[in-house]
N, C-alpha and C positions, 0 to 999 in steps of 0.2 A: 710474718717476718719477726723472728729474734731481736731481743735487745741490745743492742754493742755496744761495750762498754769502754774499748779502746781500740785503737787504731789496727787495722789489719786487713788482711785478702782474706773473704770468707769464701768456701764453696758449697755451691747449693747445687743439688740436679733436680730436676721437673722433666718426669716422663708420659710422653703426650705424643704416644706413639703408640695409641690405642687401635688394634683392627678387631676386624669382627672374624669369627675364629672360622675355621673351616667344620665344619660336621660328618660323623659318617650316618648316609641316607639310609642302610637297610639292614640295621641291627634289628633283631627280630626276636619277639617272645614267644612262646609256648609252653602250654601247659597241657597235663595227661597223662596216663596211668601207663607207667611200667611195673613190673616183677620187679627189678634192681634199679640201685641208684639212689644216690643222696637224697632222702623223701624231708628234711630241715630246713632248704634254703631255696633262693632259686642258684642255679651255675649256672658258668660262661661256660659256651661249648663254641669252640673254633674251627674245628676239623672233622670228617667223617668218625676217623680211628679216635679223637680222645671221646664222641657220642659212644661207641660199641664199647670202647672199654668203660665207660661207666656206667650207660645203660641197660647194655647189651646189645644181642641182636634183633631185628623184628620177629614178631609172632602174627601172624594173617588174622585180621578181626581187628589188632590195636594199632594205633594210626599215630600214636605219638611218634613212635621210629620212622615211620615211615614220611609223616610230613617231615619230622627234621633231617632225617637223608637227605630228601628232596631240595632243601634249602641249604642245606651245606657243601653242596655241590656247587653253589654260585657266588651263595654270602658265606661270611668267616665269622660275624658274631651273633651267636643264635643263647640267648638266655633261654635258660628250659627249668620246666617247677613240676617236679614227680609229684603226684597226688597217689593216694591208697583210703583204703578204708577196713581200718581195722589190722593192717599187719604188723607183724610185731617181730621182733629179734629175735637170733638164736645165742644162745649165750654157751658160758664155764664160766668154773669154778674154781679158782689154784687154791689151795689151803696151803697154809704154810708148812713147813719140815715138821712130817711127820703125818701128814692129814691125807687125805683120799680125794685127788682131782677127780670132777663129776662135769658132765652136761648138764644145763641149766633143762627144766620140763617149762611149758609154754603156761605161760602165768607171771613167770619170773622175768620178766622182762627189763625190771628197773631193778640195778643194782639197792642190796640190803644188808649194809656191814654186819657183821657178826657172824658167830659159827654155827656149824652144826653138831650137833648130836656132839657137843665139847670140842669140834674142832675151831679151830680160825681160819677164814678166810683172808689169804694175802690181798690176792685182788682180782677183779672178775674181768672176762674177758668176752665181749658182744664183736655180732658182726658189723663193718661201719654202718650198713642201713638193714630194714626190716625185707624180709621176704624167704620164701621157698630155700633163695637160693645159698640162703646160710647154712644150709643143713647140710652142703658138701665144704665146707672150711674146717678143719683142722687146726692145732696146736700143736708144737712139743717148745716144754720147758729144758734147757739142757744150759752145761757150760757155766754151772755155779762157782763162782768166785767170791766166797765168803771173806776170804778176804779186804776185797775191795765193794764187796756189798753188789755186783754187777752180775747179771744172766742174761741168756739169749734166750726170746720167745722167737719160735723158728713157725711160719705159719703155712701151710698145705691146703692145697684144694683138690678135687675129685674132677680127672679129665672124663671123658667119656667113654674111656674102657674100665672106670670106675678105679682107677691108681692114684694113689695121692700125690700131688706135685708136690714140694718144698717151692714156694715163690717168693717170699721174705725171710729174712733174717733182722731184729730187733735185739740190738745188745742195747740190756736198759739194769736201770737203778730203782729201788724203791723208796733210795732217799733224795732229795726235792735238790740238794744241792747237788749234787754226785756230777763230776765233769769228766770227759772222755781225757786220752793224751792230746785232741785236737781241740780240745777248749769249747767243746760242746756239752750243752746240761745233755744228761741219758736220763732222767726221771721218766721214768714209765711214760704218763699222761703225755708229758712236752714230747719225749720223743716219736709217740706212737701215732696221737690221735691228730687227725689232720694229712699225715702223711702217707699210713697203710691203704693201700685199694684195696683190702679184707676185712680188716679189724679195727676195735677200738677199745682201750681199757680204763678201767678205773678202778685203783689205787684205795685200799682199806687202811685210810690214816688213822683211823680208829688201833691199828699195829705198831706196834714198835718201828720204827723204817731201819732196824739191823734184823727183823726175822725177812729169814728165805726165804720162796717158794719152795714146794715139795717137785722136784724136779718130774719129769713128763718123759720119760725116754720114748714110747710110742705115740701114734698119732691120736689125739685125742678128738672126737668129733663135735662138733656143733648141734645142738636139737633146740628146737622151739619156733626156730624162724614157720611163721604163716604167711600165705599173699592176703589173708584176709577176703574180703567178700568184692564183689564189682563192686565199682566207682558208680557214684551217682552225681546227680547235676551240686548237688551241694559244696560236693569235696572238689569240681572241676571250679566251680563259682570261688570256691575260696582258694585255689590255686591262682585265680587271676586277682584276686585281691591283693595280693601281694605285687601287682606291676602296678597298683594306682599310685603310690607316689614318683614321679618322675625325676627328684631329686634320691631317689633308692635306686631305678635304675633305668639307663637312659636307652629306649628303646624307638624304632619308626613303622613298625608293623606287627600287627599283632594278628599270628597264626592261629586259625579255629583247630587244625587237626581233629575234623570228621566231630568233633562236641557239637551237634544242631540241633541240637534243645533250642526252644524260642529264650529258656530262664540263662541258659548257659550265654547263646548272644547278645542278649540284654546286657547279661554281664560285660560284656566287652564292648559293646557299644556305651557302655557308661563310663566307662576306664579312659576307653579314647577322647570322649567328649568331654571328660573333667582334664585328661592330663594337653589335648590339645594340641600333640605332637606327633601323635601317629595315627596310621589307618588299619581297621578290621578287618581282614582276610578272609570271608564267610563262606562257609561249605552249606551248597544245598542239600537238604536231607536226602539219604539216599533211597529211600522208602518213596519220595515225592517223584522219582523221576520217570515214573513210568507215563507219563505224558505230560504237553509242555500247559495245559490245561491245570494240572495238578500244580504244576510249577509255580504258575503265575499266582494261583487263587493261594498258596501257602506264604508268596511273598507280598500281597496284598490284603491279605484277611488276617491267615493265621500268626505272620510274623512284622509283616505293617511297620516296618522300621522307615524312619526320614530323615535321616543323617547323612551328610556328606564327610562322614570321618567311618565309613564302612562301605565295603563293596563287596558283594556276591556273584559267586560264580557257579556256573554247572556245567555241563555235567561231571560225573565222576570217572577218574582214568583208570586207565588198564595199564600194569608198568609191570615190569621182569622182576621179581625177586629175587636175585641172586643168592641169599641168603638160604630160602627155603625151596629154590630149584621151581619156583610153578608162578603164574601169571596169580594178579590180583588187582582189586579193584578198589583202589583210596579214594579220599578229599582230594580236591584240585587246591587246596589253599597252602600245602607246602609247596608245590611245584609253581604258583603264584607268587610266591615271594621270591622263589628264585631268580625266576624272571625280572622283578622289580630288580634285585639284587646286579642280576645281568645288563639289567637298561641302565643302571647308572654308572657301571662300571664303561659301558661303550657310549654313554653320552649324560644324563642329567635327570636327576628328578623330575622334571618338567615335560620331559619326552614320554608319551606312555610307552606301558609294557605290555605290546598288544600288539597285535598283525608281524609278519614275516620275518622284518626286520629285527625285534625285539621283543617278539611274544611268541617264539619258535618253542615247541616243546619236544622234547627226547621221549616221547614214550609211545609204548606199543598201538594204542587206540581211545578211544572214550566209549563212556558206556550208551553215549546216546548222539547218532548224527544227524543236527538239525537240517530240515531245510529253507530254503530264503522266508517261507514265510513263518515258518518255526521262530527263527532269529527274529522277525519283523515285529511277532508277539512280543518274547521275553525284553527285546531290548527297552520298549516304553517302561517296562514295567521293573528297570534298574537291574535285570539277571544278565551276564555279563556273559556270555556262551565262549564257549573252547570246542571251533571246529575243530571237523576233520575235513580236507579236499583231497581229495583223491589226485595223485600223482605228485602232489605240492607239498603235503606234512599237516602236520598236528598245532596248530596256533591258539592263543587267547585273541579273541573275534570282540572285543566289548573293553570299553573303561570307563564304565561308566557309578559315580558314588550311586548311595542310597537317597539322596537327597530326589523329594519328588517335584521339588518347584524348580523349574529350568533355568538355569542361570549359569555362572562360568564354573559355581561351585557342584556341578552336577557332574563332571568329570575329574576324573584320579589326580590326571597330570598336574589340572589348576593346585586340589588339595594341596598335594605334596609340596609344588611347589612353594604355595602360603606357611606350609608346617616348615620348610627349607629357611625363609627370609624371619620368619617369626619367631623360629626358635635362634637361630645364628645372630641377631639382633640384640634379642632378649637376653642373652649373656654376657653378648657385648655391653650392653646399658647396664648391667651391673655396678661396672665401675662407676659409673654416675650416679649413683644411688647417695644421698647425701652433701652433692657438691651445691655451689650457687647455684640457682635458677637465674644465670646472669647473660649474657649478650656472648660471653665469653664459652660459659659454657655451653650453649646452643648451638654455636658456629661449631665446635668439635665435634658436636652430636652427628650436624647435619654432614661436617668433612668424613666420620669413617664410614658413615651409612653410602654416601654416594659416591665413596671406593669401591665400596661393596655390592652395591649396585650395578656400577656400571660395568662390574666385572661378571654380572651374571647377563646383562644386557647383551654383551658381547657373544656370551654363549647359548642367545637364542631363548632367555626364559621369558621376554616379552615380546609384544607386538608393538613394533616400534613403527616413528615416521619420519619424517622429513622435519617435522615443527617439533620433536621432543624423541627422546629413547623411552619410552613407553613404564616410566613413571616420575615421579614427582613427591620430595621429600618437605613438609612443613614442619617446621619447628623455629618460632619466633614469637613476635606479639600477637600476630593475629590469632594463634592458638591458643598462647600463653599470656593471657590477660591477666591486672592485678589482681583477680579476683582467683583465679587460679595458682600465679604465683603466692600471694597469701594461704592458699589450702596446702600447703609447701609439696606443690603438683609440679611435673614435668611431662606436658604433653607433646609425644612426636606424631604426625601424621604423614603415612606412606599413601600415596594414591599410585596404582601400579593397573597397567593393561598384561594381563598373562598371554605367553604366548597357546594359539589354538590349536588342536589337531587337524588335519584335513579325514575325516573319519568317514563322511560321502561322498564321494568322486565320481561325476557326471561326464560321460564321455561321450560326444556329440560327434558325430560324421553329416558334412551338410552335402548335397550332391549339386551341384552346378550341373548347367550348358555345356558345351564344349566352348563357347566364344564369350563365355562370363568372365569379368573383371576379379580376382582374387578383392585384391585393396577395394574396390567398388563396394562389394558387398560389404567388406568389412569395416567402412567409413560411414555407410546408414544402417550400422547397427541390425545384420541380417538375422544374427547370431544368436541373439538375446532372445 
């Protein structure tokens, strides 16, 4: 409280109308080799059409297109991280008035100001990312206006009857202030890079910014871009390195996309198990699946994982590619997610994504139809099967973590749900991050948390009773002793019963007499 020095109405507000935020459950990573695409960053891909227009289309063999189809068909936010190895760019060359535009030769990959053979370079022009596919992009330089120091870079690409399209138009400046009549900077770099789905350029300040480019009236082509060599477990490993921070990006499931290297899920199972908020997607090798023998000994010997923050599925599906006209055979872990995607949207993280209801799948077949004792194997052994039934459909038959000691966290649903309450908490308690460890501030802990609570109560994420809603929030003296408050500690403690699946269903038909008591039987307990 301020010190007042004379008389007056002061006003004060105190906002204490803290909730715990809502979360979305089935943001999804992946990572994996394409030909095209932003190989710098990870992106947000929302929609089928924004993945093809920056990825492209699928190619049979590479599974990144194809598991994130299969996911964006449910979910809407799929983070994806292009890996490559060794590809490089196709570039030009604009020299300025007077000079000889040239294609860059594959070497040249990193802009190098200066001229050639006495010419000057104004500024060079790369495709936005490395690969093959730069070698059909096109320039024309045209529409010099020396006057106002302003030209169009007009950019083309090559359709498949091998014509060049014009698909941008770039009216830009090579001086850094240069503003349009709309009060837009045109500097080359500002206007170009970021914006064009072809190109990127950079700018030879080492120039005068009033010399011209040497204008380009025809289409001038791209060379140099390579795909480079196959992806190896290294570049797939360090493509998910980039999702271990969870403050970089906020992710709930992390897609394998057919990577089943034991090095590659290692990787991801370590991502999960430090970031704490999502679960591992895992595709059984597809090499393994030639019996269920194979299965079990690779997921108990050769890959031996014990985490309840990963779950493995098999077999591998059969889906229509529409794209390339013929049937083919993927990882189940992007059509897995979809499904999570799908469960939450029709009811809650808590619910698995599995059997009829919410683990239905759209596709042509699997590569392997188990039978009951097929299933009876894998399922001890954490392999989470995707029948087929005949006449019924295509289902995910299992939800079960990797975790090998049996407890509530040996199933998906419990997971998620913990990563649900844990993460939407944990942000919440932010704002208390610094206040008193007071009487005061404990009661507000305890008030938003069992708002919160009791609003997932309601929707079935616990096993509730009659004597309690199936959990219990402490935060007081008995947790927070002086010993604690002195370590300037705030401990809350959630005791929660998660709700369970009914996943073995016992169906008993008992045959009576004809002159037997229904209620008779059923009051000494026939049944049991």
């Amino acid at each position: 409280m301020g010190f007042y020095v004379s008389a007056g109405v002061y006003v004060r507000e105190k906002d204490i109308s803290d909730i715990i935020p809502n979360l979305s459950t089935v943001t999804a990573g992946l990572v994996g080799y394409s030909a095209k695409g932003d190989a710098s960053a990870i992106r947000l891909i929302t929609d089928s059409r924004q993945f093809i227009e920056e990825y492209g289309e699928p190619v049979p063999g590479q599974y990144f297109h194809y598991s994130a189809l299969a996911f964006l068909a449910q979910g809407k936010q799929l983070y994806c991280r292009r890996v490559m190895n060794g590809a490089l760019h196709a570039g030009l060359k604009i020299m300025s008035t007077g000079g000889v535009n040239a294609a860059l030769v594959i070497g040249e990959a990193t802009p190098a100001y200066g001229g050639v053979s006495g010419e000057e370079i104004a500024f060079y022009v790369f495709a936005k990312d490395p690969g093959v596919w730069n070698n059909k992009v096109g320039i024309r330089v045209t529409n010099l206006d020396a006057v106002n120091y302003e030209f169009d870079i007009e950019v083309y690409y090559q359709n498949e009857d091998g014509d060049y399209i014009k698909e941008e138009t770039w009216t830009v400046s090579r001086q850094a202030d240069n503003i349009d009549g709309n009060g837009r900077n045109i500097y080359l770099e500002t206007r170009v890079n970021g914006f064009s789905k072809y190109i990127q350029v950079f700018d030879n300040t080492g120039l005068a910014d009033t010399a011209m480019p040497e204008a380009q009236a025809s289409t001038l082509v791209m060379a140099g871009g390579i795909d480079g060599s196959a992806v190896i477990d290294a570049n797939v490993i360090a493509g998910w390195d980039d999702f271990a921070n969870p403050d970089n990006v906020d992710i709930r499931l992390l897609i394998n996309g057919g990577y089943t290297s034991v090095a590659v899920q290692t990787a991801m199972k370590a991502i999960a198990e430090s970031r704490k908020d999502c679960v591992a997607l895992l595709d059984m090798p597809y090499t393994e699946l030639s019996s269920v023998a194979n299965m079990v000994t690779w997921r108990t010997v050769t890959q031996n994982f014990n985490s309840s923050y990963c779950a493995l599925y098999a077999p591998w599906l059969s889906v229509y590619d529409p794209y390339n006209a013929r049937q083919v055979d993927v990882p189940p872990s992007g059509y897995v997610a979809a499904q999570f995607a799908y469960s939450d949207y029709v009811a809650d993280p808590w619910y698995p994504a599995a059997g009829f209801n919410r683990g239905k799948l759209n596709i042509l077949s699997v590569t392997n139809v188990f039978t009951q004792g097929e299933r009876d194997t894998l399922y001890p052994s954490q392999i989470n099967p995707i029948q087929m039934f005949r006449g019924e459909g295509i289902a995910i038959w299992g939800q079960k973590t990797m975790q090998t000691r049996a407890s509530a966290l040996d199933r998906i649903n419990v997971r998620r749900l913990l990563i649900t309450i844990e993460k939407a908490i944990s942000i919440a308690l932010h704002s208390f991050v610094f206040e008193l460890n007071s009487d005061i501030t404990r009661f507000r802990v305890v008030a938003i948390i069992t708002q919160y609570l009791e609003n997932l109560a309601a929707r079935g994420a616990f096993q509730t009773e009659a004597k309690d809603n199936g959990y219990r929030i402490v935060c007081d003296i008995t947790n927070n002793t002086p010993a604690v408050i002195d370590a300037n500690e705030l401990h809350v403690d959630i005791l929660v019963k998660p709700a369970r699946a009914a996943e073995f269903i016992q169906l008993q038909t008992v045959i009576t007499s004809t002159g037997a008591s229904f209620e008779e039987i059923l009051n000494v307990g026939t049944l049991l």
